[in-house]
N, C-alpha and C positions, 0 to 999 in steps of 0.2 A: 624205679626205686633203686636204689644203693645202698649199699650193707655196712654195717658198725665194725665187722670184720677188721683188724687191727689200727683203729680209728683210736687214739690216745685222748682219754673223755674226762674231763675233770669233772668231780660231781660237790659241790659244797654241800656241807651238812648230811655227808653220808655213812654218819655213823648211826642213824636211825630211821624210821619212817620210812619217806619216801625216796629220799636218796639214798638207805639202804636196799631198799628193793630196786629200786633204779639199779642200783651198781652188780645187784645181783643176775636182774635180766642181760644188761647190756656184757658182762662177761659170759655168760651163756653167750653169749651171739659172737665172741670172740675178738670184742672191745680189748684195749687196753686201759685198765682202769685208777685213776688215782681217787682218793677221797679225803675229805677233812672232818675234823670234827672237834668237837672243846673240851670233851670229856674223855681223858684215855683210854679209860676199863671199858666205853663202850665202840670206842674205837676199833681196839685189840678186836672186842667179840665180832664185831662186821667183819674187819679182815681175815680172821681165823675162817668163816664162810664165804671168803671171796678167793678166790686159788688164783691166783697170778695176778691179784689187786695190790692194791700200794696206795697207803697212807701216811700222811702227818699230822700230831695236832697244832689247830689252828683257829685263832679266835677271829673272824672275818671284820670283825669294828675294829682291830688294830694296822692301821698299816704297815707296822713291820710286818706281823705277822701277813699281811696277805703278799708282801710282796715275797717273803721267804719262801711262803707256799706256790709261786707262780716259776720261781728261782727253782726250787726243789724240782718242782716237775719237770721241769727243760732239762735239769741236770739227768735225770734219770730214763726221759723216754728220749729226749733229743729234740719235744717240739710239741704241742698243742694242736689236737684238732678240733675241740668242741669243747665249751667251758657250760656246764651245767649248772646254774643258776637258783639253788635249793633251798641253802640253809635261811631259817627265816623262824620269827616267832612271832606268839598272837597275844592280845592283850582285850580281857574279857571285860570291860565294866564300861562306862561312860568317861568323855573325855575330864571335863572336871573332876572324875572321881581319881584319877590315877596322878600320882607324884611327877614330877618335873624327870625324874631320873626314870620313870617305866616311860616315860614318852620317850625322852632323848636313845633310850635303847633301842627301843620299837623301830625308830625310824632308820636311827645308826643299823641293825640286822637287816632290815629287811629293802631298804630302799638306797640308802648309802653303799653298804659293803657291796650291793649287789652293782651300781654305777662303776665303785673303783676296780672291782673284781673285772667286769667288763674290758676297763680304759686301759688295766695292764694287761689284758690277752689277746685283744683286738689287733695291735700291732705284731704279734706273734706269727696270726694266719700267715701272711705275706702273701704271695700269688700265688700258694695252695689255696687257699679260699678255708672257710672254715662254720662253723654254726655256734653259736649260741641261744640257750633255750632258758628261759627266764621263767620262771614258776610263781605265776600271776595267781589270780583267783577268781571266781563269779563275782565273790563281793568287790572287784574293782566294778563291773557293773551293777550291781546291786547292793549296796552299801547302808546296814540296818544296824540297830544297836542291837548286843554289844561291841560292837565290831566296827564303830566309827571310823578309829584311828588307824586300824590294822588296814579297812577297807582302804584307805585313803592312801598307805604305802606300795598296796599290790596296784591301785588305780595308777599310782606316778609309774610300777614296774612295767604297766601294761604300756603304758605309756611313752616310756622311756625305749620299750622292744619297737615300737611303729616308728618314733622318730628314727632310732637308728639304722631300720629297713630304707630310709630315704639317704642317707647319709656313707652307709659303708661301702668297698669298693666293691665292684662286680665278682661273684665267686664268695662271699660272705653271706650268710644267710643268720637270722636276725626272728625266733621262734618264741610264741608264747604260748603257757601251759594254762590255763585255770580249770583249778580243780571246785566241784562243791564239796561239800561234806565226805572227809576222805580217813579210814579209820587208823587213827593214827593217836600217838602220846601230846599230839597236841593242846587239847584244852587243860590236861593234868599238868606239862608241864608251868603252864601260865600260875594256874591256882593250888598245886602242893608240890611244885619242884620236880626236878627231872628223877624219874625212876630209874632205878638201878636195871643194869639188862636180865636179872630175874624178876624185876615187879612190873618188867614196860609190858607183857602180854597180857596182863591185870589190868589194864590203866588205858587201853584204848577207847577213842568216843563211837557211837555209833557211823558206820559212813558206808562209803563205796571200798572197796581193795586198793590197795596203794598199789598195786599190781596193774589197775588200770592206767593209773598214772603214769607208770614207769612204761606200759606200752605207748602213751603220748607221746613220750621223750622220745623211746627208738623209733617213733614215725616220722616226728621231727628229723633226726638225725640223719634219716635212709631219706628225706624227702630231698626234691630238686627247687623247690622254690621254699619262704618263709611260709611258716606257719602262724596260726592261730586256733589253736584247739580245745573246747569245754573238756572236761571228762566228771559225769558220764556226758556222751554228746550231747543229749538232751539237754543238758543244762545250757545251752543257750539261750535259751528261750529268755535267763535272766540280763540279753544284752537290752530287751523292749524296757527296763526299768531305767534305760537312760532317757526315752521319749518322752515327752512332756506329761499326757494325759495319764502313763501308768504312774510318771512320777508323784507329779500330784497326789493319786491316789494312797500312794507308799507314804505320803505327808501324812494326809488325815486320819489313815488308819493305822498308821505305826506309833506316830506320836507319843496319842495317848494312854500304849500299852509298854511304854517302851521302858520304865522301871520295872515291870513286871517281868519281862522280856530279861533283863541281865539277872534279876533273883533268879528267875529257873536255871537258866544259862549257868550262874556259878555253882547253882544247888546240885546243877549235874555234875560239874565239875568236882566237887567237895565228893558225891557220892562215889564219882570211880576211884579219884584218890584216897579212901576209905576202904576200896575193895577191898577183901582178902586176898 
C-alpha cells in the first residue's frame, strides 16, 4: 500500500457530504488538498475545517469554470496527482415526471462534468502516473424507481471508470466508488433546496457515515492496481441485479409498486426538509 502523504487531491463537490469528509480524512493523512464547490458560504465553512486545504468556487457543468478550476490548481500546487470525482446530484421522481431542464442538469453534473473533469486532468499525470476515483453508486447496478435517471448517470460513471482502466497509460490507475444509502444532504437537497451549513445536520437521509466512503477513497488512492469498491462492502451483493433471473424478478415485483415507491421517497424527503 502507499500513502496520500503529500499526494495533491482534487476533490469536486467538497464543500459538503462526502467530499467534505473525504477532504477531511485525506488531510489527516497528510494529502494536499483542493476542493470546489457552488455555494460559497458553504465552501468558506469546509475550508475553515480543513487546515492546509484550498478551494475555489466552481460550477462543474460550466466549462470555463472547470477548466479555471484545473488551471488554479496547477497554479498553486505545481501539479495533479488524483482528481476525485464527487460532486453530483439526485433527482427523486419518475422520468416523465421531471421537466427537460432537471434531466439536462442531472446528466450535465453527474455524468458529463465528471468525463470533461476527467479529459482535462488525465493529461496532467504524465509519467508520474496518477488515480482517479469516480463516485459511482449501487444503483448503477441496481437501478429502481425513483432513481431511474440518476441510476442511469452513475451506470455510464461506472462505466466510463472500466473503459478508461483499458485505455490510460501504464502508472494511471482508473477507481470506482459506489456507495448505497450514505447519510448525506442528498435527498433534501433534490426536494427543498440546498440547506444552509446551520440547517445541513437537520436535513440528512438515513444511511451509512460518509466516513465510510471517504475511507474507500483513501484505499483507492494508497492502492497499486484500480479499484472497484461497494461501501458498505456488502452492498455487492447488488451487482447479481444485472443477471437475468434476479432482473426479471426486480421487473415483476417493482413494477407494480413503483408509484408507491417515489410518494414515500419524496414524503421522506419533504419530512426531513421540514425538520426543525
Amino acid at each position: 500500500m502507499r500513502s496520500v502523504q503529500g499526494k495533491v487531491v482534487l476533490i469536486t463537490g467538497g464543500s459538503a457530504g462526502i467530499g467534505r469528509v473525504t477532504a477531511r480524512r485525506l488531510v489527516r493523512g497528510g494529502a494536499r488538498v483542493a476542493i470546489c464547490g457552488r455555494d460559497q458560504d458553504r465552501l468558506d465553512a469546509a475550508l475553515a475545517e480543513l487546515p492546509g486545504a484550498w478551494g475555489i468556487r466552481c460550477d462543474v457543468t460550466d466549462p470555463a469554470d472547470r477548466e479555471l478550476l484545473v488551471n488554479a490548481v496547477v497554479e498553486r500546487f505545481g501539479r495533479i496527482d488524483a482528481l476525485v470525482n464527487n460532486a453530483g446530484q439526485g433527482r427523486v421522481d419518475k422520468l416523465a415526471a421531471l421537466s427537460g431542464e432537471q434531466v439536462r442538469s442531472l446528466v450535465e453534473v453527474n455524468f458529463t462534468a465528471v468525463a470533461e473533469m476527467t479529459r482535462l486532468v488525465l493529461p496532467l499525470f504524465g509519467n508520474r502516473g496518477g488515480d482517479v476515483v469516480m463516485i459511482s453508486s449501487i444503483s448503477a447496478w441496481a437501478p429502481i424507481p425513483p432513481l431511474s435517471l440518476y441510476s442511469a448517470t452513475k451506470a455510464g460513471v461506472l462505466g466510463l471508470a472500466v473503459g478508461l482502466r483499458r485505455e490510460v497509460p501504464r502508472g494511471v490507475r482508473v477507481h470506482a466508488v459506489c456507495p448505497g444509502p450514505i447519510s448525506t444532504e442528498w435527498l433534501t437537497r433534490d426536494i427543498d433546496g440546498r440547506p444552509s451549513e446551520r440547517e445541513a445536520p437537520r436535513r440528512l437521509s438515513a444511511g451509512s457515515d460518509p466516513d465510510r466512503v471517504a475511507r474507500a477513497v483513501e484505499k483507492c488512492l494508497t492502492a497499486r492496481t484500480s479499484r472497484t469498491l461497494a461501501v458498505p462492502r456488502w452492498w455487492a451483493v447488488a451487482r447479481l441485479a444485472a443477471f437475468t433471473p434476479v432482473s426479471r424478478v426486480l421487473d415483476v415485483v417493482v413494477a407494480p409498486a413503483s408509484t408507491a415507491i417515489v410518494r414515500l421517497a419524496r414524503r421522506y424527503g419533504e419530512r426531513l426538509g421540514s425538520a426543525p
